[in-house]
Backbone bond lengths (Angstrom), bond angles and torsions (degrees), N, CA, C in turn:
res aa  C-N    CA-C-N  psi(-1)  N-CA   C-N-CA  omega(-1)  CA-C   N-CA-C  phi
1 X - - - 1.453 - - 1.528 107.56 -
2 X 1.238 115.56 117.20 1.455 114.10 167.94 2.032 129.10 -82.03
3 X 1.061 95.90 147.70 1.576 112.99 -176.64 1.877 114.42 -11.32
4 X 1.475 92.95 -43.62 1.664 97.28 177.09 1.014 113.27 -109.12
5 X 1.657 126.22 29.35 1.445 117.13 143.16 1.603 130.31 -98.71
6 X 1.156 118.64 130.01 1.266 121.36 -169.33 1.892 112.18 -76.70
7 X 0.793 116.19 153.38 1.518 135.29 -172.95 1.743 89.74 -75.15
8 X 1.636 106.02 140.20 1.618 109.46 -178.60 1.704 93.39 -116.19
9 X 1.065 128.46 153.25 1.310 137.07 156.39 1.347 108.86 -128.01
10 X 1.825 95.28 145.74 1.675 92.37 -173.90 2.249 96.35 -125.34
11 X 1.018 98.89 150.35 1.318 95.16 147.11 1.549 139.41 -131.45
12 X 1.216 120.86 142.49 1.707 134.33 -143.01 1.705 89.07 -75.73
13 X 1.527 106.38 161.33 1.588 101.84 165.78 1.288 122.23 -89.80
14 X 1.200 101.00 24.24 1.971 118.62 169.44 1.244 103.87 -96.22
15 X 0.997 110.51 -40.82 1.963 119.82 -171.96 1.417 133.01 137.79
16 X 1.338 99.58 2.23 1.653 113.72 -142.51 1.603 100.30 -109.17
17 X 1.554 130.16 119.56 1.140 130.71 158.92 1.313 147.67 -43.76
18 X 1.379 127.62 109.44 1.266 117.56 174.56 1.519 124.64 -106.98
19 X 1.474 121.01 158.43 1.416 107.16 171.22 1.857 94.94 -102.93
20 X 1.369 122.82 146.62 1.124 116.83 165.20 1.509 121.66 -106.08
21 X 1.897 138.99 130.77 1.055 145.15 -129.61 1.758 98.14 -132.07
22 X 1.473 98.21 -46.44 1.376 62.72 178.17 1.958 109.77 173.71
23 X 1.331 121.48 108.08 1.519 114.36 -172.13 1.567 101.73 -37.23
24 X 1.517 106.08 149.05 1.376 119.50 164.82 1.605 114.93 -155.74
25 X 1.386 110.05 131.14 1.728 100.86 161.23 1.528 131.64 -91.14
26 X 1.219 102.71 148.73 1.622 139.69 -179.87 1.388 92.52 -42.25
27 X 1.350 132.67 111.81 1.646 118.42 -179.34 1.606 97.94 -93.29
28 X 1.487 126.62 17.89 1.568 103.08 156.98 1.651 96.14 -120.71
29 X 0.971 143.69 12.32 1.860 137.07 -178.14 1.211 84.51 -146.52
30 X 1.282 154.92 -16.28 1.488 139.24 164.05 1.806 99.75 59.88
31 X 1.288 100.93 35.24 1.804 116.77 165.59 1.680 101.06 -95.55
32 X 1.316 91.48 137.31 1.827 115.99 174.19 1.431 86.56 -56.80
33 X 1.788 105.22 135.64 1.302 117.61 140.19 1.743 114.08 -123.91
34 X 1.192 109.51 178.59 0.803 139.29 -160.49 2.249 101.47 -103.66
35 X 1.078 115.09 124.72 1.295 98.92 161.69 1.701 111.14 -125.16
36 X 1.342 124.69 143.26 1.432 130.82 -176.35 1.383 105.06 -150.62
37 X 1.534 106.04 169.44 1.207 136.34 -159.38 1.785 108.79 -135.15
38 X 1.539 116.91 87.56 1.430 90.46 152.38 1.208 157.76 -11.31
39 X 1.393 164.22 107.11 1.474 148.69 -161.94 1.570 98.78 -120.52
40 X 1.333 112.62 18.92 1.969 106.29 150.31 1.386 109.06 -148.18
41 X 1.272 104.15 -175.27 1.704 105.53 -177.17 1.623 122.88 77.31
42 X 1.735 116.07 -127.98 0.958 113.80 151.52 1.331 131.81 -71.43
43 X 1.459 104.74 -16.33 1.815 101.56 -177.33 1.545 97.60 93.95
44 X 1.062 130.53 14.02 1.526 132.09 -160.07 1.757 102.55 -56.34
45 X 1.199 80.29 155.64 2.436 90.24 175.82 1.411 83.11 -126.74
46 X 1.525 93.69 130.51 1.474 147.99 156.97 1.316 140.75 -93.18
47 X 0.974 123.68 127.39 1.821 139.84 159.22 1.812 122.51 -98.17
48 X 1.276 94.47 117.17 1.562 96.17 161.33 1.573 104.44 -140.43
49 X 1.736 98.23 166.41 1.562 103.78 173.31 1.083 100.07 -86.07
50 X 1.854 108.10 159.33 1.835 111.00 -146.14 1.439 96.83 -107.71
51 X 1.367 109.32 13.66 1.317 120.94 177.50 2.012 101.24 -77.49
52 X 1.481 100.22 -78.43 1.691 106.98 161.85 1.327 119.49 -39.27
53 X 1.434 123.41 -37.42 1.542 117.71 -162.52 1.207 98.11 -79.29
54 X 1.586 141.42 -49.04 1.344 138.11 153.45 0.934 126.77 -61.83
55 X 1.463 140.69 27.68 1.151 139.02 -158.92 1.803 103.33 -117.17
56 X 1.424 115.07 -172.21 1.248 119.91 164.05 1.611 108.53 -118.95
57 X 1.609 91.54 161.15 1.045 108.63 151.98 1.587 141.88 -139.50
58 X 1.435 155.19 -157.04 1.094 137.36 -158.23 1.595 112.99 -145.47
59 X 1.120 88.80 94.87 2.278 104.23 -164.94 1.104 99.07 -101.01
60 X 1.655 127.87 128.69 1.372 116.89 178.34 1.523 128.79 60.62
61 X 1.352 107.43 1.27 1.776 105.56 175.54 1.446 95.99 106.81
62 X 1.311 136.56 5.22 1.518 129.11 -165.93 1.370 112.75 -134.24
63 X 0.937 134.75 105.57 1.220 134.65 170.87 1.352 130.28 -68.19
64 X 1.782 108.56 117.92 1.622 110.07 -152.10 1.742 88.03 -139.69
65 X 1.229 120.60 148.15 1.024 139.69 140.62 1.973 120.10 10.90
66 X 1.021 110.45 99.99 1.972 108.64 157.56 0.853 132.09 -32.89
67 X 1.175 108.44 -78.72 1.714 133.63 154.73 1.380 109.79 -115.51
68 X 1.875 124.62 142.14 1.017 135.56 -169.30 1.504 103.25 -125.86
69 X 1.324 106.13 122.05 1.361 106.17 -174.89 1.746 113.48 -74.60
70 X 1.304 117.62 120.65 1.886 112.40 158.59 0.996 100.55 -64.46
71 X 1.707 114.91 141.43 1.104 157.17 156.35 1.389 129.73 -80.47
């Protein structure tokens, strides 16, 4: 990440904070993922496809946000 990129934080539709680090592709399907960072627990680093990670889903009958970016 260079100097004039700002840090993204996301939060899960569980509740749970993420920092997000950084797009990457799948070097066997060359599909967008997603790379993240836990912000409790172990702090664990993550991969998802950036299809799901931006995607929705359907809580209660309503379809809201995966991850929701803070602003």
């Amino acid at each position: 990440m260079d100097s004039k990129s700002k840090e993204r934080f996301f939060v899960h539709f569980k509740g749970n904070r993420y920092k997000f680090i950084s797009l990457a592709k799948d070097s066997e399907t060359l599909e967008d993922m997603v790379v993240y960072q836990a912000l409790y627990g172990e702090y664990g680093i993550w991969v998802r496809p950036a299809s799901m990670f931006f995607g929705k889903v359907i809580v209660d009958g309503v379809e809201v946000d995966r991850f929701k970016e803070e602003l």
